[in-house]
C-alpha positions, 0 to 999 in steps of 0.5 A: 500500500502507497504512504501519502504523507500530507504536510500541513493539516489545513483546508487543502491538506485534509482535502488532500488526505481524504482524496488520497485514503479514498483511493486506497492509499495509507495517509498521515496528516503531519500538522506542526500545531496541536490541531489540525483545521484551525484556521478553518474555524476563523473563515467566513466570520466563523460560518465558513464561506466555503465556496461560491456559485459565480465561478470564473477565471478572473475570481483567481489570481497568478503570475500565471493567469490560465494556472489556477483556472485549469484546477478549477475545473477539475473541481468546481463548486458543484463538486465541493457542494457535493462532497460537503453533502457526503459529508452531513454539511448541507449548504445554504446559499446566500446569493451565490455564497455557501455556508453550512446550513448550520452557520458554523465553521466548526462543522465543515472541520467537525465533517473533515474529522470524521472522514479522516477517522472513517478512512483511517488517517493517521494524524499527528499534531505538534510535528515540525518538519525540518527537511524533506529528503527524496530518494530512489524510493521515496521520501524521507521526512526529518522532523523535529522528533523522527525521520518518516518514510513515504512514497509520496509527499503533499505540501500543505503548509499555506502562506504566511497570512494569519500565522496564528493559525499555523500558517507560518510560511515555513513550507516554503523554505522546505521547498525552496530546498528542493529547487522551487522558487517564490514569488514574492509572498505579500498580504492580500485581502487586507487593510491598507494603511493610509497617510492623513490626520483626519483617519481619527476623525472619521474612525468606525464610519462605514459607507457604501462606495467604490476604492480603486488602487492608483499608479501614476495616473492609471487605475489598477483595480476597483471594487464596491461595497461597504468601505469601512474608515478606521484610525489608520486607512481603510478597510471592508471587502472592496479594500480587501478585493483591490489590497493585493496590487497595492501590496505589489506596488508597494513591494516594488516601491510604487507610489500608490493612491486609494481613490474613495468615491462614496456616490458611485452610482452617480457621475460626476455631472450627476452628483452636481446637480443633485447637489446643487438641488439639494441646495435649493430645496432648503436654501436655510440650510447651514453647511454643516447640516447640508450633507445630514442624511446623506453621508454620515455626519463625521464625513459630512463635517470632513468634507465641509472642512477639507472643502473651505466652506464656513460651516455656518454659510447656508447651503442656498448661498454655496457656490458653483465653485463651493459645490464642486469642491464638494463634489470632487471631495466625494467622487474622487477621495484620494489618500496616499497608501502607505503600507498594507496591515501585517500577515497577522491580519492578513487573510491570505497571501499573494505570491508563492510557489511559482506554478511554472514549476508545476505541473498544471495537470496534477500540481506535481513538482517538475524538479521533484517526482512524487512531491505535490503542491496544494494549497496557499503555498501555490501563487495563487489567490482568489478573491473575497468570498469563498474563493480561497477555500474554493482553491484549497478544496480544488488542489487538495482534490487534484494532488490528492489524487494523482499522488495514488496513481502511477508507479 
């Protein structure tokens, strides 16, 4: 019987596991904290976003743009729904956006336990692996306690994002010892640190808009939904969607621009005369009144600020020159980026194991026969939105099972 060793206990790891016992082999799950699946109990705000019903090449990102696609399809989202129901997990959807029906993160890895002892995987925790050892007839695995032997190995380990979970980026140096090279491993989907002195100001409003990542005068990317203002910059799934490029930028030391736009269902042109109307509907007004009900108050009372208008001016006696401001302020919010936040507050990472170093089909090393990648330790990265565990479900599937085939 072929031993499958699994390093790293997470998401795509114990999809790796129960794909390969499923297929006969004898498997053990090598997991360096004292559990394993612990960073499954965080997603999704604890109820496991554990997929997404749109499915499209562009919800995954690469240095190699086609790579993560090709193992999608191996392994979709209808499969990953059908094998959670195997499993007891029946899904709710919410609109587009699966979750147990139980709402509760503990039971996709409550199901994942389960099978592993139903296909009698072995399962040892607290295990650090030094060294990952090849030779004429598999592997040798040093760890900090004993050597073990396998035919064939599967690297789990994940990124460097939340490292508290166990996902410290310590696969990679195992990796980069049998010849892999990385790409650039950064934070992604997570905040973005911010220069101005008026964050404190406006710390816990959250609005509807768009942010877009700006370089030199070309937007990169943009996304909408609930931009959230803190202290330090910016957070909210849009700033999660675009973090990853400014992250890029910034490693290659760009100067990056956050652009807020808090009307984005309104031009330009649009948010002037509504204003502009707004003005002439309650001319008593006084400026830092005129924006109430619309905006948040804090924001309303940075805009009239930043905007030069005296807040006791009534609103039927602004300017065009005033209302402009205004609108520039709220259509197009530059803040200078400085920084992302920290792997601690990091859902994921961008960069990774270079997948030109894998092969596309059965994400086996070119260098290494019998070494397999699954996982974040890949370079790649999905979006907000049960994309992230999408991928480890789909790679753990395929490197599960084209480590029990051949010879």
């Amino acid at each position: 019987m072929r031993t499958v060793a699994v390093i790293g206990g997470g998401a795509s790891g114990m999809m790796a596991a129960v794909t390969a016992a499923s297929e006969g082999a004898r498997v053990i799950i090598l997991e360096h904290k004292d559990r394993i699946g612990k960073k499954i109990l965080s997603t999704g705000n604890g109820r496991c976003n554990f997929t997404n019903t749109h499915q499209e090449p562009l919800c995954y990102h690469s240095e190699d743009p086609l790579f993560p696609w090709g193992i999608i399809e191996k392994f979709d989202a209808q499969k990953a729904i059908s094998f959670f129901l195997q499993l007891g997990i029946y899904s709710k959807n919410r609109n587009g956006y699966l979750y147990p029906n139980s709402d509760q993160a503990s039971a996709v890895l409550d199901a994942f336990r389960m099978e592993l002892e139903r296909l009698h995987v072995e399962i040892r925790t607290g295990v650090d692996i030094r060294e990952i050892l090849p030779g004429k007839k598999g592997f040798t695995i040093r760890s900090d306690h004993e050597n073990i032997r396998a035919d064939r190995v599967i690297l789990c380990t994940g990124s460097r994002a939340a490292p508290a979970t166990g996902s410290d980026g310590s696969g990679y140096d195992l990796a980069k010892r049998l010849g892999h090279r990385l790409i650039p491993v950064l934070p992604a989907l997570v905040q973005l640190r911010c220069e101005g002195s008026f964050f404190k100001a406006v710390a816990g409003v959250r609005a509807n808009g768009s942010v877009s990542v700006w370089f030199e005068g070309e937007c990169i990317a943009t996304d909408t939904g609930e931009i959230q203002l803190t202290d330090y910059g910016i957070s909210g799934i849009p700033v999660f969607q675009v973090s990853r490029y400014a992250a890029k930028l910034l490693y290659e030391k760009k100067e990056v621009t956050a652009v807020l736009d808090f009307m984005p269902d309104f031009t330009e042109e649009q948010t002037r005369a509504f204003l502009s109307a707004r003005a002439k509907t309650r001319p008593e007004k006084s400026a830092d009144m005129f924006l109430i009900g619309l905006f948040h108050k804090k924001l309303s009372d940075l805009w009239i600020k930043l905007s030069r208008i005296p807040r006791e001016q009534n609103a039927g006696t602004l300017t065009e020159d005033e209302i402009s401001r205004l609108v520039q302020l709220i259509k197009h919010f530059e803040v200078p980026v400085k920084a992302t936040n920290s792997y601690e507050q990091a859902q994921v990472c961008c960069g990774g194991i270079d997948t030109a170093e894998v092969d596309p089909e059965t994400l086996e090393s070119r260098y290494v026969p019998g070494l397999y990648f699954a996982g974040e330790i890949l370079d790649v990265d999905g979006m907000c939105g049960g994309y992230n565990l999408q991928w480890a479900w789909a790679s753990g599937h395929v490197a599960g099972e084209a480590a029990t085939v051949g010879e």
